[in-house]
N, CA, C and O atoms as a GROMACS GRO file, in nm:
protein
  324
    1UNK      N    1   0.583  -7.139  -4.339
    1UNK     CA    2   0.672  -7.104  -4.231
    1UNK      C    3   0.595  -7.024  -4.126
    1UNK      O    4   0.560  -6.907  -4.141
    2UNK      N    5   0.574  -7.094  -4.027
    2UNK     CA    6   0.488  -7.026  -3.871
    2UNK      C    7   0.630  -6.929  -3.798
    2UNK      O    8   0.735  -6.983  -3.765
    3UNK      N    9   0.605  -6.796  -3.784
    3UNK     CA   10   0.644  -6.693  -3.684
    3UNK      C   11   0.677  -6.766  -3.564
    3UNK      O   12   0.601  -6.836  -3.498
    4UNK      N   13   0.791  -6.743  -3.545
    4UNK     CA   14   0.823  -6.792  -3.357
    4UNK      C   15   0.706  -6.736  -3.231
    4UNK      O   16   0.645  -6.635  -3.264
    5UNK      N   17   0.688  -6.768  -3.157
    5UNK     CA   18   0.641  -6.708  -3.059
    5UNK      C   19   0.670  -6.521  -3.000
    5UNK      O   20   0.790  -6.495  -2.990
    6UNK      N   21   0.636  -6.480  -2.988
    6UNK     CA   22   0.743  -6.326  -2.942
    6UNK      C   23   0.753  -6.394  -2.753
    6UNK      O   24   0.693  -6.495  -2.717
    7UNK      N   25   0.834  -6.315  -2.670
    7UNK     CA   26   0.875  -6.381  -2.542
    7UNK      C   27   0.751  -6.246  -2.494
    7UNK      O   28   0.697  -6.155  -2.557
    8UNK      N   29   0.747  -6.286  -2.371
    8UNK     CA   30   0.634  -6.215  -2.301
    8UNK      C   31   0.751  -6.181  -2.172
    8UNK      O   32   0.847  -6.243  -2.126
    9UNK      N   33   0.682  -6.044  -2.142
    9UNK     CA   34   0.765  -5.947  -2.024
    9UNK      C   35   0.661  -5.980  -1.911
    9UNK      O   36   0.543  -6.010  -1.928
   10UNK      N   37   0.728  -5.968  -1.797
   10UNK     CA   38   0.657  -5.924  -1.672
   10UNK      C   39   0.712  -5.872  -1.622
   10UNK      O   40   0.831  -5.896  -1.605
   11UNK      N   41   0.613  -5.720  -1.547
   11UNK     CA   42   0.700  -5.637  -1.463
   11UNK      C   43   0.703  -5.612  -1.340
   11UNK      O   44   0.666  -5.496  -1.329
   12UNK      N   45   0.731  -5.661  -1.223
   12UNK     CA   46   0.659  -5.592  -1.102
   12UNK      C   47   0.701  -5.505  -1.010
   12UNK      O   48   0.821  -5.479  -1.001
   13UNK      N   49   0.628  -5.460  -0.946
   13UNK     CA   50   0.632  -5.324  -0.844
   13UNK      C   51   0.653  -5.187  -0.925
   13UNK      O   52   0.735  -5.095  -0.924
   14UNK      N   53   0.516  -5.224  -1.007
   14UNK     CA   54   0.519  -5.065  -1.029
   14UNK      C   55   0.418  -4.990  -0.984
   14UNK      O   56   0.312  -5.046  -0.954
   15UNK      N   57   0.428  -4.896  -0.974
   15UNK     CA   58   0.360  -4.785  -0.871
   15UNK      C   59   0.173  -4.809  -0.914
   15UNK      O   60   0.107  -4.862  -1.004
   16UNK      N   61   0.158  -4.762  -0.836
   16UNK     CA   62  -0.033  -4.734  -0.879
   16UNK      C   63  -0.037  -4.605  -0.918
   16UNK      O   64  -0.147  -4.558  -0.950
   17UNK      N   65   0.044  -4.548  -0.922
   17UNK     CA   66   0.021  -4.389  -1.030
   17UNK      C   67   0.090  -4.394  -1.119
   17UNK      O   68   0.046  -4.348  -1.224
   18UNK      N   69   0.198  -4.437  -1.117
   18UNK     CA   70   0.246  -4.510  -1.277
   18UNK      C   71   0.152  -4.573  -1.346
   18UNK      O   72   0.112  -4.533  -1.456
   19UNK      N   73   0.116  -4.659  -1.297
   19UNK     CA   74   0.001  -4.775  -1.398
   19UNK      C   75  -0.137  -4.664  -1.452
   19UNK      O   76  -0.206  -4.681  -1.553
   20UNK      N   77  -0.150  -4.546  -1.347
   20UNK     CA   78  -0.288  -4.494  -1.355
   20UNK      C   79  -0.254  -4.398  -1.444
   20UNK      O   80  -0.346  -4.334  -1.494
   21UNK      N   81  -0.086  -4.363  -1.490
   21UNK     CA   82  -0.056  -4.245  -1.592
   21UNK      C   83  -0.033  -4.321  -1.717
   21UNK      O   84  -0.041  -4.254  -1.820
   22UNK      N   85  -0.007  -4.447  -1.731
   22UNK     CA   86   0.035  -4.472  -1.826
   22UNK      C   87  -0.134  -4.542  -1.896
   22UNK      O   88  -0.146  -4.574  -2.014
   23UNK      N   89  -0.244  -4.551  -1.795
   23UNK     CA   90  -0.347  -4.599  -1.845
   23UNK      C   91  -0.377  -4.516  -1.917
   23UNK      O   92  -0.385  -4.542  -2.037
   24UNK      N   93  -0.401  -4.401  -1.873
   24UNK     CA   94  -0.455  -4.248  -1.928
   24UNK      C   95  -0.401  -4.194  -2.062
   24UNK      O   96  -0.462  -4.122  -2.141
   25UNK      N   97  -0.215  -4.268  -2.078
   25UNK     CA   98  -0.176  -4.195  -2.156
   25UNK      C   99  -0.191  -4.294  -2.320
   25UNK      O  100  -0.178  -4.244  -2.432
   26UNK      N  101  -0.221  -4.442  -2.290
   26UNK     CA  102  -0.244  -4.494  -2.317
   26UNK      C  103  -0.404  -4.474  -2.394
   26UNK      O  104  -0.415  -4.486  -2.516
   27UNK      N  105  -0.487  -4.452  -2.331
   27UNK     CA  106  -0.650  -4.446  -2.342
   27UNK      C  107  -0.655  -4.294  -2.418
   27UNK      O  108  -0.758  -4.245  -2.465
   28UNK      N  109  -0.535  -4.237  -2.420
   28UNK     CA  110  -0.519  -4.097  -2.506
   28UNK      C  111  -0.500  -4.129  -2.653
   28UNK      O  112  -0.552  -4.067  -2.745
   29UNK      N  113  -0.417  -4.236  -2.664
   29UNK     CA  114  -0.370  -4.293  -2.781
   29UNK      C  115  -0.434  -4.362  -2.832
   29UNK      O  116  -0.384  -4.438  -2.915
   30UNK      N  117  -0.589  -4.365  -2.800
   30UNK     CA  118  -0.673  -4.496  -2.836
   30UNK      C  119  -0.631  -4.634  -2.827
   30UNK      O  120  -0.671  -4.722  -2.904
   31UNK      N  121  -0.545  -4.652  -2.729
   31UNK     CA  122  -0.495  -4.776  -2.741
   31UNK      C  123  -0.511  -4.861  -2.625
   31UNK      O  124  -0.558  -4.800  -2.529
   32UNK      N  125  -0.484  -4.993  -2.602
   32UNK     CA  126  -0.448  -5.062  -2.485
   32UNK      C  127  -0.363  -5.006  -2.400
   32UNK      O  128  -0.278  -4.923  -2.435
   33UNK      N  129  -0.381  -5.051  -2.270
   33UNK     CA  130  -0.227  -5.021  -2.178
   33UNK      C  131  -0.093  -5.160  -2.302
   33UNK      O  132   0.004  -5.100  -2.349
   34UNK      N  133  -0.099  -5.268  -2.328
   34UNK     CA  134  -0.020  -5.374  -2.374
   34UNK      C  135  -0.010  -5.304  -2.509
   34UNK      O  136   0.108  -5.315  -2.542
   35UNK      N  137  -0.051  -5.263  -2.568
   35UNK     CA  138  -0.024  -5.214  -2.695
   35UNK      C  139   0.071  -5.073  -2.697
   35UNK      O  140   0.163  -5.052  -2.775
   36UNK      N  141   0.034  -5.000  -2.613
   36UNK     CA  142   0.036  -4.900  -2.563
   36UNK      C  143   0.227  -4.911  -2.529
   36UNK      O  144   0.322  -4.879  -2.601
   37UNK      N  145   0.221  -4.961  -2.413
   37UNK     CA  146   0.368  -5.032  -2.348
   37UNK      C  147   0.454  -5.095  -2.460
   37UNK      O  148   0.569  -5.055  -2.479
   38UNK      N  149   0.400  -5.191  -2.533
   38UNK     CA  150   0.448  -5.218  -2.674
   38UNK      C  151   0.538  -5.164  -2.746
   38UNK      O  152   0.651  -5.202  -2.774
   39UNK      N  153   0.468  -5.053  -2.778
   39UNK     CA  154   0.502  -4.940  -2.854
   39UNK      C  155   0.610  -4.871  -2.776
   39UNK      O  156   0.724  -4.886  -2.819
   40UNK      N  157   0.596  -4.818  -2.697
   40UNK     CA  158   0.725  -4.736  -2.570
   40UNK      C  159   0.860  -4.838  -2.602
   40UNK      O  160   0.971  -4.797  -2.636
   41UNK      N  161   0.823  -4.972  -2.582
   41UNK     CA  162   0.950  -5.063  -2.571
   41UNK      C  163   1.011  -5.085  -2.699
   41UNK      O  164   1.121  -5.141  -2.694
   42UNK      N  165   0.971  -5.059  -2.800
   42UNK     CA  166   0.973  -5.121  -2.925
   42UNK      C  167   1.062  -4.968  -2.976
   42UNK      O  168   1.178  -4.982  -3.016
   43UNK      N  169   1.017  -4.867  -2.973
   43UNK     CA  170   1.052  -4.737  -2.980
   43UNK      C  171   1.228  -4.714  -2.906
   43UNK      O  172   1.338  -4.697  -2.958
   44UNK      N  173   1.187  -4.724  -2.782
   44UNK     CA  174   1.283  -4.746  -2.732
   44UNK      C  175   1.420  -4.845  -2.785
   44UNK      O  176   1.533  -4.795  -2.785
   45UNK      N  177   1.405  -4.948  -2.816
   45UNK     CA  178   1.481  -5.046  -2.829
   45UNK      C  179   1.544  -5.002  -2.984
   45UNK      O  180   1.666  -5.015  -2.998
   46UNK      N  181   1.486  -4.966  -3.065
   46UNK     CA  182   1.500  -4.923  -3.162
   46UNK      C  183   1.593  -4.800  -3.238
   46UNK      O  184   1.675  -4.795  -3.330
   47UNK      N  185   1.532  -4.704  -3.143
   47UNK     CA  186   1.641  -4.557  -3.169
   47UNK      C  187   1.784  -4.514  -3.070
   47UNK      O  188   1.788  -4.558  -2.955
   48UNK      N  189   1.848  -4.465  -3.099
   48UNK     CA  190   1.959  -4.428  -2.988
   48UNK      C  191   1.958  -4.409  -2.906
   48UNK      O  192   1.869  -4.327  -2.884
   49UNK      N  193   2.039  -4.454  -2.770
   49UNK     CA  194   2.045  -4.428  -2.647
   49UNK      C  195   2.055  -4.249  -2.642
   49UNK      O  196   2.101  -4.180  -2.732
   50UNK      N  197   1.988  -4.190  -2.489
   50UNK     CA  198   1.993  -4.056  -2.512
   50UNK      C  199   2.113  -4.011  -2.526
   50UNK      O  200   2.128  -3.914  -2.601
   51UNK      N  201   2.233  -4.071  -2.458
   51UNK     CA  202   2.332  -4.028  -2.405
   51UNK      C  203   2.411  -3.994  -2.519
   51UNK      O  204   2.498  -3.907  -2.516
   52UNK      N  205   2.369  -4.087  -2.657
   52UNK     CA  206   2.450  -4.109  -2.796
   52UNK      C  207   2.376  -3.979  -2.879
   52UNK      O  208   2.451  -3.896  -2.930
   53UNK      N  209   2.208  -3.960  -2.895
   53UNK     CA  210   2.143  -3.841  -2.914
   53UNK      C  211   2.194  -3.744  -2.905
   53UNK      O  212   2.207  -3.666  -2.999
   54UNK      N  213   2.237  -3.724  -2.781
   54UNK     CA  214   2.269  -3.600  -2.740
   54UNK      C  215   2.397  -3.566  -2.789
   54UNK      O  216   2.420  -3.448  -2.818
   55UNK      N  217   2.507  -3.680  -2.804
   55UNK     CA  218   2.650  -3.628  -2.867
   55UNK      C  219   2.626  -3.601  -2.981
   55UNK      O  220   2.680  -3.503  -3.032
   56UNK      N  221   2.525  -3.691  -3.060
   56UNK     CA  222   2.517  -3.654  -3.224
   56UNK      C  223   2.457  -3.545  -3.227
   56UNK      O  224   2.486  -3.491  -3.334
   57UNK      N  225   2.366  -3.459  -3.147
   57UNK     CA  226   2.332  -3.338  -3.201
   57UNK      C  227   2.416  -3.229  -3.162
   57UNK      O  228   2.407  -3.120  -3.216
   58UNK      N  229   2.521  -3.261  -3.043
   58UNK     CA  230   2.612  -3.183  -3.013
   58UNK      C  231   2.697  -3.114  -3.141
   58UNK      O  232   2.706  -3.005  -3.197
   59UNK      N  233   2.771  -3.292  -3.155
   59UNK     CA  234   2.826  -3.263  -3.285
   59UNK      C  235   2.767  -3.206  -3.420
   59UNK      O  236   2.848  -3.148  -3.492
   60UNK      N  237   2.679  -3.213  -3.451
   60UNK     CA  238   2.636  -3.134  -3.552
   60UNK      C  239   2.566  -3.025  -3.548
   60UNK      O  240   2.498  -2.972  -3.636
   61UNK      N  241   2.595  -2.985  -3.396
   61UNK     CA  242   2.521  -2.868  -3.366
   61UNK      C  243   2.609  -2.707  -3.438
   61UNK      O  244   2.728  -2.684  -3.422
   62UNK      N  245   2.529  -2.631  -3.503
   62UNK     CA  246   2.646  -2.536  -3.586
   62UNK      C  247   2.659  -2.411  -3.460
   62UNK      O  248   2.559  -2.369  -3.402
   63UNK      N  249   2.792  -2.364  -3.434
   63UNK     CA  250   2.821  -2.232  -3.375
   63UNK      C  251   2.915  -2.128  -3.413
   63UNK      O  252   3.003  -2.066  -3.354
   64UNK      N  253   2.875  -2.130  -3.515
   64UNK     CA  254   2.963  -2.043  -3.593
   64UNK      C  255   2.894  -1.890  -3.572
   64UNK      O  256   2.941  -1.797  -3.638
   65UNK      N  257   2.789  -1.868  -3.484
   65UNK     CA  258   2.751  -1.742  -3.490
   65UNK      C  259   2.776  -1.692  -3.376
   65UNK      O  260   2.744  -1.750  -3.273
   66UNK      N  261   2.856  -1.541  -3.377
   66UNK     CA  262   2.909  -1.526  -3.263
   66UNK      C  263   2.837  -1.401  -3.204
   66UNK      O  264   2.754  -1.347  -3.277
   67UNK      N  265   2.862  -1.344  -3.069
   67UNK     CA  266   2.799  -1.251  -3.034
   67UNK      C  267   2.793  -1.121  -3.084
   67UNK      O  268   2.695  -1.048  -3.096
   68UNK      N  269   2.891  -1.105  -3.107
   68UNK     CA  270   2.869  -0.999  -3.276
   68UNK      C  271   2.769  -0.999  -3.361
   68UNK      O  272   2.694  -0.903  -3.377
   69UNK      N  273   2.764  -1.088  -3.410
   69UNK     CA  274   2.633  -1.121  -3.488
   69UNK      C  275   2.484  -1.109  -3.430
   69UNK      O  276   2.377  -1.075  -3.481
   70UNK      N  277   2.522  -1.153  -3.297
   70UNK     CA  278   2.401  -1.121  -3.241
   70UNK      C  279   2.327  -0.994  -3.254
   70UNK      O  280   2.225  -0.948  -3.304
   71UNK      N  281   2.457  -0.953  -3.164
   71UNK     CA  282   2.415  -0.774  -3.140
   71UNK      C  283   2.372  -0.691  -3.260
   71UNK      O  284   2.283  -0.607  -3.266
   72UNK      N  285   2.449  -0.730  -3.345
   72UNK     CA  286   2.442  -0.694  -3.484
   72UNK      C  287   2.297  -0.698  -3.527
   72UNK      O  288   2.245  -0.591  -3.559
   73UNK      N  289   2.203  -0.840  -3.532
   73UNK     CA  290   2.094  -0.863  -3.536
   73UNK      C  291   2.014  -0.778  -3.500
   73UNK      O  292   1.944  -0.709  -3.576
   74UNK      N  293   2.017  -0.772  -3.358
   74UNK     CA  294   1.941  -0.683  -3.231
   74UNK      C  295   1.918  -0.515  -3.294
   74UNK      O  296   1.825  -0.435  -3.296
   75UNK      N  297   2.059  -0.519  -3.341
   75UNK     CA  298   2.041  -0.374  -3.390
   75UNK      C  299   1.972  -0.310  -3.490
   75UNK      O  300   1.899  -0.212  -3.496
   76UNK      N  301   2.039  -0.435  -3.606
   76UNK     CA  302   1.931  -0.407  -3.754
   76UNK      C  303   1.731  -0.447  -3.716
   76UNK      O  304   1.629  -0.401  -3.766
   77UNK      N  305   1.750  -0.531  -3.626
   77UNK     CA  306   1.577  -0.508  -3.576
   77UNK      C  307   1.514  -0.376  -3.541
   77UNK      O  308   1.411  -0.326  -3.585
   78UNK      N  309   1.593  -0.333  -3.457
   78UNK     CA  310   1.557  -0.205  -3.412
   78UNK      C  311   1.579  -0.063  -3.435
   78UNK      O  312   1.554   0.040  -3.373
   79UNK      N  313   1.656  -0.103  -3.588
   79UNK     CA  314   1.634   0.016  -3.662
   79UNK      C  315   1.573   0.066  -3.794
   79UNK      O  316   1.590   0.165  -3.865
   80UNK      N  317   1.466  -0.085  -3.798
   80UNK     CA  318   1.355  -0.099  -3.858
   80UNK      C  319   1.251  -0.082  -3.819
   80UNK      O  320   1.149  -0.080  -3.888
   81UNK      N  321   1.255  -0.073  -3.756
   81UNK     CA  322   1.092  -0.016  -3.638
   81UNK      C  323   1.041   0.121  -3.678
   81UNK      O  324   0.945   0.171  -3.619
   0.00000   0.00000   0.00000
């Protein structure tokens, strides 16, 4: 059983300092710019949109500590000194 082809992207009008940051950031990674881009898209496509990120860490973000506690903190620091 032969692998399908993968489809090939083309992109145009992208900047010449785009291409010259992503060469760099690319050539950081030891990698190709195509390998490089690869990876970004593949990453991308893969994990959650930010917009969904951001609610899920909202939501499980804990705030149960209140400014009381804070101060409280602040205080027992500084009366250990």
């Amino acid at each position: 059983m032969q692998n399908a082809p993968m489809p090939a992207l083309t992109i145009r009008d992208v900047s010449d300092e785009a291409v010259r940051v992503l060469k760099m950031r690319a050539a950081e990674a030891g990698q190709s710019l195509q390998t490089y881009l690869r990876s970004l898209i593949e990453r991308e496509a893969t994990g959650p949109p930010l917009a969904e990120a951001v609610e899920r860490a909202r939501r499980d973000a804990v705030s149960d500590i209140t400014t009381a506690d804070i101060l409280s903190a602040i205080d027992d620091e500084r009366a250990g000194r």
